[in-house]
Backbone as ProteinMPNN parsed JSONL, in Angstrom:
{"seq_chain_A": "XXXXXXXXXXXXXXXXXXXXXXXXXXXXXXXXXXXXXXXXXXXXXXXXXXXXXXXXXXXXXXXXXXXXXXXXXXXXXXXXXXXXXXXXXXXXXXXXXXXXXXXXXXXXXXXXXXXXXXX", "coords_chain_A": {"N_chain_A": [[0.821, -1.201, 0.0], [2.08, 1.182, 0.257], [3.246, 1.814, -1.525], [1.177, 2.267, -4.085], [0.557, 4.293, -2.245], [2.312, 6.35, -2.555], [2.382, 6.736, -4.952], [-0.541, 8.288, -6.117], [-0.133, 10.428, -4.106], [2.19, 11.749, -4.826], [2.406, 12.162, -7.644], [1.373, 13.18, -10.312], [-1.644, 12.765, -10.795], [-3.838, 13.003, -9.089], [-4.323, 16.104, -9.662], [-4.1, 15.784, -12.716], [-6.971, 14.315, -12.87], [-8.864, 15.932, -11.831], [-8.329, 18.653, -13.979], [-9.289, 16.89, -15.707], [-12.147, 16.289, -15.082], [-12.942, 18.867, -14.579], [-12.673, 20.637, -17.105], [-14.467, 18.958, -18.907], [-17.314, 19.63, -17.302], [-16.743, 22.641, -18.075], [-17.291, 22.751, -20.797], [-19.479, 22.052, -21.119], [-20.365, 24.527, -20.316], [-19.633, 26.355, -22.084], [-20.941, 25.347, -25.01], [-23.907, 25.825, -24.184], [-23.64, 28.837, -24.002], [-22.853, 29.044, -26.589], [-25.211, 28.398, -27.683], [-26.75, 29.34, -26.935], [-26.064, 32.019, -27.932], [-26.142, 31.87, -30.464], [-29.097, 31.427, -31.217], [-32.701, 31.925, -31.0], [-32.689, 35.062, -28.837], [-33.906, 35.564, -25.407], [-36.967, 37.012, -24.981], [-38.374, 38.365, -23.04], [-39.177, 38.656, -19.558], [-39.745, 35.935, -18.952], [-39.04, 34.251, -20.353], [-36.61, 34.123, -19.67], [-35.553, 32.301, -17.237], [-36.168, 30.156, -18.621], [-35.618, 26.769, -19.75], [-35.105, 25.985, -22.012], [-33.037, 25.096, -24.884], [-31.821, 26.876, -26.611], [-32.068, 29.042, -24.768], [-31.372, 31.565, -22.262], [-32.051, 30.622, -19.805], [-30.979, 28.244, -19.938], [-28.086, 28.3, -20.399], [-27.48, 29.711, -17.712], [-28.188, 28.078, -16.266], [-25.884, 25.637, -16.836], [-23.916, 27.379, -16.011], [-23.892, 27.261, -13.283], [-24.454, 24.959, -12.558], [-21.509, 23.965, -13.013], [-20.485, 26.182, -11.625], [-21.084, 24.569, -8.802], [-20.343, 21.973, -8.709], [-17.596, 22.68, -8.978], [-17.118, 23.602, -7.017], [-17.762, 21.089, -5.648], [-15.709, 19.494, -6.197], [-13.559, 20.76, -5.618], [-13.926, 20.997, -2.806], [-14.104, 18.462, -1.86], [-12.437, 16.649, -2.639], [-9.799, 18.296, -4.002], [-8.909, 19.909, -1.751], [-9.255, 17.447, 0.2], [-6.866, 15.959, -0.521], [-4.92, 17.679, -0.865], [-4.18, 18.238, 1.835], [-3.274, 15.11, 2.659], [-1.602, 15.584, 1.597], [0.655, 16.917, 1.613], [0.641, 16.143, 5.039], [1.86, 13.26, 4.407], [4.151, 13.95, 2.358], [5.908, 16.2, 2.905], [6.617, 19.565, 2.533], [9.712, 20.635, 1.359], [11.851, 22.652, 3.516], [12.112, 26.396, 3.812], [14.623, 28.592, 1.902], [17.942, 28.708, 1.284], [18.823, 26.252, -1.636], [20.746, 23.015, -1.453], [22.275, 23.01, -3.816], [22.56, 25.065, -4.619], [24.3, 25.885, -2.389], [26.382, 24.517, -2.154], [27.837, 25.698, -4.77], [28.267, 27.898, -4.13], [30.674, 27.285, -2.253], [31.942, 26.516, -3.645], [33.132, 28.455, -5.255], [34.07, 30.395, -3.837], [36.363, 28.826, -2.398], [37.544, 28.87, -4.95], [38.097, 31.454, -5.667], [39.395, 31.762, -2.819], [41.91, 30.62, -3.601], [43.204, 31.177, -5.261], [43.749, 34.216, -4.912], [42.073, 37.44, -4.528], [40.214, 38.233, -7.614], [40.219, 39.563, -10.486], [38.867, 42.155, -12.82]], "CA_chain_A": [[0.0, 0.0, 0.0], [3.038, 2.339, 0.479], [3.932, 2.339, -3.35], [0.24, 2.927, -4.271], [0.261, 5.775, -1.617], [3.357, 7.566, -3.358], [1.92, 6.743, -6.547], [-1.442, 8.606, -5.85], [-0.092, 11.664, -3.61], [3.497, 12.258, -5.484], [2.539, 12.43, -9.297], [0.01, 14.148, -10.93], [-2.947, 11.897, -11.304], [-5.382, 14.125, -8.492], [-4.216, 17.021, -10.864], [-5.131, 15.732, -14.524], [-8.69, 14.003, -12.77], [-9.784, 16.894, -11.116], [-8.539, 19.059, -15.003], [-10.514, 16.659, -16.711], [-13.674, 16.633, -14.48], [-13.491, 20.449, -15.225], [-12.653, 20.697, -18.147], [-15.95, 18.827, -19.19], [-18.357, 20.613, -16.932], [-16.722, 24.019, -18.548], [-17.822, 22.814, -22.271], [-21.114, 22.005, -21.117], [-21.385, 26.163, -20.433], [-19.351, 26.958, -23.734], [-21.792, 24.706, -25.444], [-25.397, 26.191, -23.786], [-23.444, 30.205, -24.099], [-22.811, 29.259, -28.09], [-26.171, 28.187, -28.248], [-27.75, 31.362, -26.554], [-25.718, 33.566, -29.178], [-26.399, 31.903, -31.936], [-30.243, 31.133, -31.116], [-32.822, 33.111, -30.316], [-32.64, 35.733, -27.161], [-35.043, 36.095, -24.43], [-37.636, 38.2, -25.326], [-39.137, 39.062, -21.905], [-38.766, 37.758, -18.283], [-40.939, 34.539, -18.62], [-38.418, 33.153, -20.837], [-34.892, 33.686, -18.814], [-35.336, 31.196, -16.774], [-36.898, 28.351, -18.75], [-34.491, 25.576, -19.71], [-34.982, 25.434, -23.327], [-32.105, 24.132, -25.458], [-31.648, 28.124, -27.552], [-32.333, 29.941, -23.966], [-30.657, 32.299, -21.627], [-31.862, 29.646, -18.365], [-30.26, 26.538, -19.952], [-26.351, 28.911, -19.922], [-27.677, 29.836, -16.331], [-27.95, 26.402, -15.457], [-25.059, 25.377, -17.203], [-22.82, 27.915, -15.033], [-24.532, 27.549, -11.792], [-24.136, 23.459, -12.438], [-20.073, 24.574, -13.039], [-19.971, 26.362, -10.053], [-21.663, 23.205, -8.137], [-19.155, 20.886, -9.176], [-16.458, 22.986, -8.644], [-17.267, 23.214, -5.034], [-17.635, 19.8, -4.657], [-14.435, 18.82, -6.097], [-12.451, 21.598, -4.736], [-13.664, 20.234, -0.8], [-14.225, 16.697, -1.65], [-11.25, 16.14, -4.079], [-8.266, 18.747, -3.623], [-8.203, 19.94, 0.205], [-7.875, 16.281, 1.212], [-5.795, 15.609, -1.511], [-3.819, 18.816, -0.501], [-4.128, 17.866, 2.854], [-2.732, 14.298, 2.843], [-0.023, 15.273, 0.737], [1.19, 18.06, 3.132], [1.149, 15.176, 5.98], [2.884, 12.611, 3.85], [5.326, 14.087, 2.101], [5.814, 17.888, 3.207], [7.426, 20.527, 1.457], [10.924, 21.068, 1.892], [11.518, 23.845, 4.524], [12.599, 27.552, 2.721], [15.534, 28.595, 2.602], [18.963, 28.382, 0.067], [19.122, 24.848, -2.39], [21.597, 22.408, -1.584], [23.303, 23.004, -5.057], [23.328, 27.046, -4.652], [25.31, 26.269, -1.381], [27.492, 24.099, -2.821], [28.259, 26.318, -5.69], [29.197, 29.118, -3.277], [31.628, 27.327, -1.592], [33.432, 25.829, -4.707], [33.155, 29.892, -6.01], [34.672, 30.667, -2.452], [37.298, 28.309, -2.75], [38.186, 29.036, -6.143], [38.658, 33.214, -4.933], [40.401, 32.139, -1.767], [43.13, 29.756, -3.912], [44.238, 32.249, -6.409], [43.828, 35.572, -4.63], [41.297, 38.266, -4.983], [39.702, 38.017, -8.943], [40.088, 40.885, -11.605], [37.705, 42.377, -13.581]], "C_chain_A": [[0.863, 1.263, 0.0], [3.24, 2.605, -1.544], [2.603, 3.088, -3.547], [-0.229, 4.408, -3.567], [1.534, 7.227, -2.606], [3.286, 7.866, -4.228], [1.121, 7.951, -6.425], [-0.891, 9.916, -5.06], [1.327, 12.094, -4.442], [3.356, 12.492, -6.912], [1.624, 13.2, -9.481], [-1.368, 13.692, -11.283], [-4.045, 12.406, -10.854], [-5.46, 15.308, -9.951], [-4.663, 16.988, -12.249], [-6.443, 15.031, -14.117], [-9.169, 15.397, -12.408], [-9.37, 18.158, -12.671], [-9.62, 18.345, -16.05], [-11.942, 16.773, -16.721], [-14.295, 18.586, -14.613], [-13.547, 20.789, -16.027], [-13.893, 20.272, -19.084], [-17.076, 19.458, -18.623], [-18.124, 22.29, -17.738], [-17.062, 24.087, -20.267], [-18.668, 22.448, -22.64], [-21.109, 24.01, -21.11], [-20.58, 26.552, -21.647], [-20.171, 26.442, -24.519], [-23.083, 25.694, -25.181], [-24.866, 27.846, -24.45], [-23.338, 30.183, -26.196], [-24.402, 29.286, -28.532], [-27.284, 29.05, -28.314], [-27.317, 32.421, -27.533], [-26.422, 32.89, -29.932], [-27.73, 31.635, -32.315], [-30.83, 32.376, -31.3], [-32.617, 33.775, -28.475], [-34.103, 35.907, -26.346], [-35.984, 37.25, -25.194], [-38.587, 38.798, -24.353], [-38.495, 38.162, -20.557], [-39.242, 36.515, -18.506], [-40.089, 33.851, -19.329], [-36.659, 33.332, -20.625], [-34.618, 32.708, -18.291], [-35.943, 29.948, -17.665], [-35.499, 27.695, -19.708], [-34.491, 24.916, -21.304], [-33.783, 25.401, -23.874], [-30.94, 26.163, -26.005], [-31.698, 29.161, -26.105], [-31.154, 30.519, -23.205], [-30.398, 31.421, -19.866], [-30.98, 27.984, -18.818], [-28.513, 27.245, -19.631], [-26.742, 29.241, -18.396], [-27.217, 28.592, -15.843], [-27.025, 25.766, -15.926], [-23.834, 25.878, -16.027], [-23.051, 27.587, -14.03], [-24.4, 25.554, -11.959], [-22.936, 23.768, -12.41], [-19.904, 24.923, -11.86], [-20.294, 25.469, -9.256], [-20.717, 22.348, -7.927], [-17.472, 21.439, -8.688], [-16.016, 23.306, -7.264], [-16.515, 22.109, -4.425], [-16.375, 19.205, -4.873], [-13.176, 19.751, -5.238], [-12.385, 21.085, -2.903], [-13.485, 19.1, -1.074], [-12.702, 16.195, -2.264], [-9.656, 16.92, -3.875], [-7.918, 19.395, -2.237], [-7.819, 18.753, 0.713], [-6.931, 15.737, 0.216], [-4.227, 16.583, -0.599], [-3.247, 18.616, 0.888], [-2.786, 16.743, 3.282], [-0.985, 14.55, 1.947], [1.403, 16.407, 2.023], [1.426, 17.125, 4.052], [2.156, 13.964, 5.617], [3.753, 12.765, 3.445], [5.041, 15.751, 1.899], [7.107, 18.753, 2.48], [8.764, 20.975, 1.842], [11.125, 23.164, 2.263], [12.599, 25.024, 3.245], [13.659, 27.879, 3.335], [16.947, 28.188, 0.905], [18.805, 27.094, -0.36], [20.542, 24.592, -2.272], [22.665, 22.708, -2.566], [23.441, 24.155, -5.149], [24.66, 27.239, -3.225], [26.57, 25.747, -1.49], [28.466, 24.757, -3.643], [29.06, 27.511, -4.759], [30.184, 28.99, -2.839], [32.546, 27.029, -2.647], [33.61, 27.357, -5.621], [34.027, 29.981, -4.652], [36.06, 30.166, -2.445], [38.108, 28.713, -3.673], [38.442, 30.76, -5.97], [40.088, 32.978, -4.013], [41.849, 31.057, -2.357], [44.236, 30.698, -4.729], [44.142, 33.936, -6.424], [42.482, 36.413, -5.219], [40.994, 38.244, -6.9], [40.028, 40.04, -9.545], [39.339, 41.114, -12.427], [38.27, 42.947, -14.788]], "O_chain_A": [[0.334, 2.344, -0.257], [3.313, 3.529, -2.353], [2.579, 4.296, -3.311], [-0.972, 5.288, -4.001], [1.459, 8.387, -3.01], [3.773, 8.892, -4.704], [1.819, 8.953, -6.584], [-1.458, 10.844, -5.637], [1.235, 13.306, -4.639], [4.3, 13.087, -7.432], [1.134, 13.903, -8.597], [-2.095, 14.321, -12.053], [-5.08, 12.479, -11.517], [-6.272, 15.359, -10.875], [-5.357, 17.814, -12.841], [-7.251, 15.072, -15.044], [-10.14, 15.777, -13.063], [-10.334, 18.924, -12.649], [-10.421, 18.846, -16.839], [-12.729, 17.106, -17.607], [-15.363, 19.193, -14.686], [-14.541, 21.493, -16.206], [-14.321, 21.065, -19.922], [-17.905, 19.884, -19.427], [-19.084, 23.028, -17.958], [-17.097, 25.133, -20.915], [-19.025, 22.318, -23.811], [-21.829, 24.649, -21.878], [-21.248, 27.339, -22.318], [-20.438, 27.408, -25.233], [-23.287, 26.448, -26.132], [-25.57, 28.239, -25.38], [-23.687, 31.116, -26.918], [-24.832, 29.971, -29.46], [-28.187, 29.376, -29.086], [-27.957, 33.413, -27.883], [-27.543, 33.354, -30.139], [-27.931, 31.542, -33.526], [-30.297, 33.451, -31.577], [-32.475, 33.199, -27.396], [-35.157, 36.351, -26.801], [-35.565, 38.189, -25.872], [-39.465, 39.591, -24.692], [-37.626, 37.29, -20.567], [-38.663, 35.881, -17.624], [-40.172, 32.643, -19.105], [-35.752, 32.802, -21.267], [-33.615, 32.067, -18.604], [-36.102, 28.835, -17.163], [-34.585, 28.36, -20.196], [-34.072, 23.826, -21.694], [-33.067, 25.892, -23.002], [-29.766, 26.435, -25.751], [-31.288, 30.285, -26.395], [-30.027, 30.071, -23.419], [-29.441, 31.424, -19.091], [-30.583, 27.03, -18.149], [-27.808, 26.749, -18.752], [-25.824, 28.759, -17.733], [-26.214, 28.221, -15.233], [-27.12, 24.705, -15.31], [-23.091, 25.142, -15.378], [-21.962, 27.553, -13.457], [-24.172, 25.082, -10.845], [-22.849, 24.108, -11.23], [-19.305, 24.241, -11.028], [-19.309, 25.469, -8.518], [-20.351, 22.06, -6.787], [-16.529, 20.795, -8.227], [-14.944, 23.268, -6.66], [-15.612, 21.923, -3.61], [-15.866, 18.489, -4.011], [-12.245, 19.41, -4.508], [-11.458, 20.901, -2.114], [-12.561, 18.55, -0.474], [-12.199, 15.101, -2.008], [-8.609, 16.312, -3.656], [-6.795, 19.374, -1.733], [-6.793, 18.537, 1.357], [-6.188, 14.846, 0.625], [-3.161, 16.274, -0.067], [-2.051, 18.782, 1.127], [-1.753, 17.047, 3.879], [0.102, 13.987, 1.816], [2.407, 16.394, 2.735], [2.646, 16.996, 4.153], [3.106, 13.685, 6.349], [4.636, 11.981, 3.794], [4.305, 16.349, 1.114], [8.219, 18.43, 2.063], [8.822, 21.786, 2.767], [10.811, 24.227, 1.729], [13.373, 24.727, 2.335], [13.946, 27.755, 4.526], [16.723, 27.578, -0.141], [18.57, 26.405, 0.633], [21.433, 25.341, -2.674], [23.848, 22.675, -2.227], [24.436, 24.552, -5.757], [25.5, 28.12, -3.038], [27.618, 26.254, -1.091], [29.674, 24.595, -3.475], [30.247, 27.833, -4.809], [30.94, 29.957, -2.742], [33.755, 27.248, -2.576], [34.247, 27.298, -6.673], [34.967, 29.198, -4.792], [36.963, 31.001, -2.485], [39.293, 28.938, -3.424], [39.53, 31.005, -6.491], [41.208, 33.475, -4.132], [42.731, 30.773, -1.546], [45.458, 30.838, -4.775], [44.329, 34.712, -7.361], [41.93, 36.05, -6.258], [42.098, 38.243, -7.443], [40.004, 41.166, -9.049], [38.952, 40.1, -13.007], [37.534, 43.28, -15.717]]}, "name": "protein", "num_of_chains": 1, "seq": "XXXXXXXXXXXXXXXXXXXXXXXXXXXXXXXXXXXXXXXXXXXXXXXXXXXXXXXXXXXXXXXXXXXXXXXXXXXXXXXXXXXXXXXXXXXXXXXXXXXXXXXXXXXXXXXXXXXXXXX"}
């Protein structure tokens, strides 16, 4: 279970499910918003909201399903994602990289062997 855990919190697999699961809910509302231009428009209140195919309430309900979804995956899907990954494998603390401190000293070295440098 340890491999499958490193698998699952160390690569990118939450990341491209939770792009693809959006990525389809967001071309359901490009879909309904093409269909509202290129249809007809509302022509009074009584027909904003109704849910016909050419209407202004089917892109409503298109976005307002979008935002829904994006809720639920954002709590259900990437906080404990974000979560467990933070407890399992946590972010290396801030602060200079190993290989910039390295470099300094073999720059350091290479000053203090052959005297002050010239420009």
């Amino acid at each position: 279970m340890g491999g499958f855990k490193s698998f699952v919190l160390r690569g990118n697999l939450v990341d491209l499910a939770v792009a693809v699961i959006m990525a389809t809910a967001f071309g359901a509302v490009v879909t309904t918003f093409t269909a509202w231009l290129t249809g007809k428009l509302p022509s009074g209140v009584e027909d904003i909201f109704s849910n016909e195919e050419n209407s202004f309430g089917a892109f409503m309900n298109a976005v307002i399903a979008f935002l829904i979804l994006a809720a639920v995956v954002y709590f259900l899907i990437v906080l404990p994602y974000t979560r467990a990954k933070e407890k399992y494998f946590p972010s290396p603390a801030p602060g200079t990289p190993e290989d910039t401190v390295l470099l300094r000293e073999i720059r350091d070295a290479l000053i203090a062997g052959r005297g002050t440098p010239t420009a």
